[in-house]
N, C-alpha and C positions, 0 to 999 in steps of 0.2 A: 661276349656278353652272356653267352647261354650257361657257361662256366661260372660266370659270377650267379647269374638268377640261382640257379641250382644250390651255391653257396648260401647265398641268403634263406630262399626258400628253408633250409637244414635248419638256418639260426634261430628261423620262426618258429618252426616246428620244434626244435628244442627246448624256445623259451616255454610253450606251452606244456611239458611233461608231456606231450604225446610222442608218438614214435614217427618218425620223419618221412608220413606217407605224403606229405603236402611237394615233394620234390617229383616224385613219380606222378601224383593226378594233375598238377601246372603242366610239366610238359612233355606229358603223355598223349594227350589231347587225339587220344582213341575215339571223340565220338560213340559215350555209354547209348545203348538204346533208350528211349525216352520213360521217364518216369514222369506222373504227374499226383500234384501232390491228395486227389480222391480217392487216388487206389489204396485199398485195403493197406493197413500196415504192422499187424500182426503176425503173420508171417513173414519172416524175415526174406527179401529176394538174395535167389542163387548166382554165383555168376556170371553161368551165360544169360542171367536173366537182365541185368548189369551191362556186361561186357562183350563187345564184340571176340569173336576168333578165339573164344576157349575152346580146347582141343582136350587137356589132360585135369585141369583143375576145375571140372565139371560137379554138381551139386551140393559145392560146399557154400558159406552165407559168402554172399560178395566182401563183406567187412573184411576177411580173412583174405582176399586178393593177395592187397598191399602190404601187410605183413608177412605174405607169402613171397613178392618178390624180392622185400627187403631182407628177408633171408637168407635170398640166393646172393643179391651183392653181398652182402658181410661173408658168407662162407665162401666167393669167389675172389672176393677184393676186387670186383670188377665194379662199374657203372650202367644205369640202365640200359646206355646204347651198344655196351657190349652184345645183349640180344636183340636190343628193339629201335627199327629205323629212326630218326629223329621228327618227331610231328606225325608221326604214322605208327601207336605202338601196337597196332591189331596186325600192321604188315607181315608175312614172312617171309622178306627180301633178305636176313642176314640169317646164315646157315647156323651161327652160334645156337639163335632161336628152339631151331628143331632140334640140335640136342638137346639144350634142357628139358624139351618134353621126353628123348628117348632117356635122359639119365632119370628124370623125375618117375616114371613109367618103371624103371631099372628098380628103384627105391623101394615104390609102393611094392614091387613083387618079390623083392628080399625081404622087407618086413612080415611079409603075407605069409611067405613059406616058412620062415626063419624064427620069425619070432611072434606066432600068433598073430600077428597085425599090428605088434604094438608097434613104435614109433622107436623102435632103438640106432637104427641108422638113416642117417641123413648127407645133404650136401655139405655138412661139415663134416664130417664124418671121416670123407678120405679129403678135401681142399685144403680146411684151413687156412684159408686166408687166400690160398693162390689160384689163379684161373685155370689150372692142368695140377692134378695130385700129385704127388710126388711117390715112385715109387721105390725109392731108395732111403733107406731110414738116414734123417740127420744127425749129426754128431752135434750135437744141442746142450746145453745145460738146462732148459727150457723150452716149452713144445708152446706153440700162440693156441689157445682155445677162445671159444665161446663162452661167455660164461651161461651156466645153464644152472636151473634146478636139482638136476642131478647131480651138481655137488656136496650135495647132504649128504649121498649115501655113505662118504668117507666120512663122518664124524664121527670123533670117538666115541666110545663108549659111556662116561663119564659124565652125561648131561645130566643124569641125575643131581649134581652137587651147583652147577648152574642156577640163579634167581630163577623162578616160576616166570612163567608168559606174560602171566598176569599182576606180577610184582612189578616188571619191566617199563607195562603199561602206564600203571598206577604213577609211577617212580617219574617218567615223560609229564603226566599229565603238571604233577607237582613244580615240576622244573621248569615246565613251559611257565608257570605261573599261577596256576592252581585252576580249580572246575569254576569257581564264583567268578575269578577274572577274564578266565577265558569268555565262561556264556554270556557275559557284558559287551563281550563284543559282536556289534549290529553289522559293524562294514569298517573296509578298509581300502584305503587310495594308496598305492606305492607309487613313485617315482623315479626313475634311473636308464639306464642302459641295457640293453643285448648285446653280446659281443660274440664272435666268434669267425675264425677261418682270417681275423686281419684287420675283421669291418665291425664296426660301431654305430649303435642307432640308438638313440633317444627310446625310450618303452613305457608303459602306463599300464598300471594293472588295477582291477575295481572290484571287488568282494562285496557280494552282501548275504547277511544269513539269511536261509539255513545255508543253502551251496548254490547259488549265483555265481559266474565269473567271469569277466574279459579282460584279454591283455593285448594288446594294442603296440603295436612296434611301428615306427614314423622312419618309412624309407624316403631316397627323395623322389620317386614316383607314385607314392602315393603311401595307403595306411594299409597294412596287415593286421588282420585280428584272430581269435579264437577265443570264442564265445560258447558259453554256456547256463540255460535261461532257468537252470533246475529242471530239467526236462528235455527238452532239445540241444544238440550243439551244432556250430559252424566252422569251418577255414575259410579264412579269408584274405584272398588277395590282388594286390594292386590292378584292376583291368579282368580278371578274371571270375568266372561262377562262381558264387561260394557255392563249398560242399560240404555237404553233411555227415558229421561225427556218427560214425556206428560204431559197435561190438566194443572191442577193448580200449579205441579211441576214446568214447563216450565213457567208461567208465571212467575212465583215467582224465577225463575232463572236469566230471561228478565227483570225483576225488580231490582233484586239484584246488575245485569251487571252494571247498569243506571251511567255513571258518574256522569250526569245533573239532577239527581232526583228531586233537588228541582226547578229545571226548566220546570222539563218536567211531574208534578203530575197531574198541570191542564188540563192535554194532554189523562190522562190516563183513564178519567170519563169522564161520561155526566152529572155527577149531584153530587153537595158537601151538607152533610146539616152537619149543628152543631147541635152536642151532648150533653147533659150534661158534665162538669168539673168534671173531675177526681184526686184523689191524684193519684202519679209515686213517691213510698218511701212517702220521705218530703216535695216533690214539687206538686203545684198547677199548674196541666194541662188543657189547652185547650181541648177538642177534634170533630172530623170533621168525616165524613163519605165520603166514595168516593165508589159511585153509578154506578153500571153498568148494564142494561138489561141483564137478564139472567146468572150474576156471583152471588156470595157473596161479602158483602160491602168489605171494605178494614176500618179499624179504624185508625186515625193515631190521636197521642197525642204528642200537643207540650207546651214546657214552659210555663206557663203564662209569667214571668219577663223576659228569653232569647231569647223566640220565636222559638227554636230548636228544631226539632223533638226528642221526649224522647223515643215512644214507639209506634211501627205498629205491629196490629193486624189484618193479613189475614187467610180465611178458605179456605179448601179442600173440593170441594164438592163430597158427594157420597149419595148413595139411602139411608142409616143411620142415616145420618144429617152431621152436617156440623166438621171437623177436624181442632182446630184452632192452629195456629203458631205465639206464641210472640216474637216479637224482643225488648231488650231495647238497647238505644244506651247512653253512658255515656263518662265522660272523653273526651270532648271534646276539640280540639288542636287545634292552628292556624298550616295552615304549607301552606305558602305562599298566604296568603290572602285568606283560603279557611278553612273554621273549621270541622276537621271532628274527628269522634267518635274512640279513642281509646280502648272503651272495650266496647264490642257487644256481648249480652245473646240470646242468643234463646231457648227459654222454647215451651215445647208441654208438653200436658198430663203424670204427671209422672216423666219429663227429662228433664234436659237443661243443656249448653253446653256455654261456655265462651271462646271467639275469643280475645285476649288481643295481641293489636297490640302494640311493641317495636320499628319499625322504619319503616318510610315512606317517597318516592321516588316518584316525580310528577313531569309530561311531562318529562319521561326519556323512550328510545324503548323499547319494549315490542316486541320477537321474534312473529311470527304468528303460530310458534309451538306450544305456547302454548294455544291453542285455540284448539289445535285438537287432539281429542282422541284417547291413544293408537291401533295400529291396530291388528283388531281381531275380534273373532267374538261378534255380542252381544248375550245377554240373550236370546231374542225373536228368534234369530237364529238359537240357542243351543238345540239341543235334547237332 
C-alpha cells in the first residue's frame, strides 16, 4: 500500500505542473515545528526553522528543502527510504542518512575551493542515476544525464539567423488563437483523466482569470487537489494537512493558473534569448529562454510549422542544484476560437503523469469555493 500511495501521490503532483514534493511531505510525516498562521510572513522561514534534525541544509528558505531531496533521489535513482526511516524522516537510524550529509558537506567544499562557490559539481555529477558512482568509464554510446540549464552552453554559434524571442512569442500568441480571443476568455472547466505508473482516475480542472486554479483528482479514498487562489496555493490530500505551495511550487502554480499565458509570457521576464532548435518526438522546435535575476531560466519549445507551445521546461531551485519539471502539451483543439492542449505530460526525474482532457467548458461560473482549501489545519501547523 505504501508503494501504491507513493505512486499516486507522484500522479497528483504531476497533474498539477508542480515538482513531486507532495510524495516526500505525505509520508515524511517528520512532525515540522509548528507554525501558526499570525506570524509575520515576509520573511521567508529557514529550515531548521521548518524542520526538525537539519544538520547540513541549514539557513536556506525551507521551500528549497524538497527540491533539495528530490535532487538526491533522481541523481541516486534511489527512494526516500533509501536515507529516511519510514514515518520517522528527522530519525538517524539508517547510516545511508549520515552520508549524504558527509557527501553533501564533500560538495559544498569542492565548489568552495574549486570553483569560487559557484555550484559546478553536484550529486549528479559523479551518480548519474546510480546509488554508488561508478568508477570505471562505460563503454556507452550514450552517457543518462540530467537535463539541466547548462545545456545552452553547447549551442552553436548561429542563433543569429534563428526567429527573434519575440517573433516566437507573437507567432504562439497568433496560433493559440489570437490576443482578442484569448482575453475573452473569463474561465474554464476541463474534464478527463490522470494517469500514470498503471492507474487511472477521473480529474477536474477550474480556471478563472486572471490566474485562479484547481485541479482536483477523484481517488477512491477520497479527493486530491492543488489550488491556487491568485495568491495563496495548497496540496491537498486524502486524510492529510493540507500544505502550503512556496518558492518555485507557487510560482509554477501562478503559472499554471494563467488563463492569458500566451499573453502574458512577455510579462513574466526581463530577458528572452533563443536557444538552439530542438527535436519534441518528430517535430522540429523552436526554443526561447525566459530570464529572470535570481530564478532559474524557464525553457519553452514551440512548433516550428504551428508556432504552439510543445513543451516548457522549468527548475526548482535548492542548495543541490537545480529540480527540473517537463510539461509537454499535445492534441491540440479549437474550442471557440482559442486552441488549447488536450493531453498534457508532466515528466520529472524517474515519473510522469498524463492529464488527458475529454471535455471542455469556457466563460461558464466557476463557484469561488473552489478556489479555497478545505478547512483545517495545515501541515506546518501539525505537531
Amino acid at each position: 500500500m505504501v508503494v501504491q500511495l507513493r505512486r499516486i501521490i507522484t500522479i497528483v503532483a504531476g497533474l498539477a505542473g508542480i515538482p513531486a514534493m507532495a510524495a516526500v511531505w505525505v509520508i515524511a510525516q517528520s512532525a515540522p515545528n509548528q507554525t501558526t498562521p499570525s506570524e509575520p510572513t515576509s520573511a521567508p522561514k529557514t529550515t531548521e526553522q521548518v524542520y526538525k534534525n537539519i544538520k547540513v541544509l541549514k539557513g536556506i528558505p525551507a521551500s528549497q528543502l524538497i527540491p533539495a531531496m528530490q535532487f538526491i533521489t533522481a541523481s541516486l535513482g534511489v527512494k526516500c527510504d533509501h536515507c529516511h526511516a519510514e514515518g520517522h524522516f528527522d530519525s538517524d537510524e539508517k547510516k545511508p542518512k549520515e552520508t549524504a550529509r558527509k557527501m553533501m558537506t564533500m560538495m559544498f567544499a569542492i565548489n568552495k575551493d574549486n570553483f569560487d562557490d559557484e555550484r559546478k559539481v553536484t550529486c549528479n555529477t559523479c551518480h548519474r542515476g546510480s546509488a554508488k558512482p561508478l568508477a570505471t568509464p562505460m563503454v556507452s554510446a550514450s552517457t543518462q544525464m540530467m537535463v539541466t540549464p547548462e545545456n545552452a552552453e553547447t549551442a552553436p554559434a548561429n542563433l543569429a539567423m534563428l526567429p527573434p524571442a519575440g517573433d516566437l512569442i507573437d507567432k504562439y500568441v497568433q496560433a493559440a488563437g489570437g490576443a482578442a480571443a484569448i482575453e475573452k476568455v473569463t474561465s474554464r472547466v476541463e474534464k478527463g483523466t490522470t494517469s500514470g505508473f498503471g492507474h487511472t482516475f477521473p480529474a477536474e480542472a477550474f480556471y478563472q482569470a486572471p490566474e485562479q486554479g484547481a485541479i482536483f483528482t477523484h481517488f477512491p479514498n477520497g479527493e486530491s487537489a492543488t489550488i491556487y487562489n491568485g495568491h495563496e496555493g495548497w496540496l491537498v490530500f486524502p486524510g492529510r494537512p493540507r500544505h502550503p505551495l512556496e518558492g518555485a511550487d507557487l510560482e509554477a502554480a501562478k503559472m499554471d493558473s494563467d488563463l492569458h499565458f500566451p499573453l502574458d509570457l512577455k510579462t513574466m521576464f526581463t530577458e528572452f534569448k533563443v536557444a538552439p532548435p530542438q527535436k519534441i518526438g518528430d517535430r522540429d522546435a523552436f526554443q526561447i529562454l525566459g530570464l529572470q535575476k535570481g530564478r532559474p531560466p524557464l525553457e519553452l519549445y514551440f512548433d516550428e510549422q504551428s508556432g504552439l507551445l510543445v513543451r516548457l521546461v522549468r527548475y526548482a531551485e535548492s542548495p543541490l542544484g537545480l529540480y527540473p519539471t517537463q510539461i509537454d502539451f499535445a492534441d491540440y483543439r479549437d474550442e471557440r476560437g482559442v486552441k488549447i492542449p488536450f493531453r498534457v505530460t508532466t515528466s520529472h526525474p524517474g515519473s510522469s503523469s498524463i492529464f488527458q482532457v475529454e471535455q471542455v467548458q469556457q466563460n461558464v461560473p466557476v463557484d469561488d469555493s473552489q478556489f479555497v482549501p478545505p478547512v483545517g489545519e495545515t501541515d506546518r501547523e501539525k505537531k
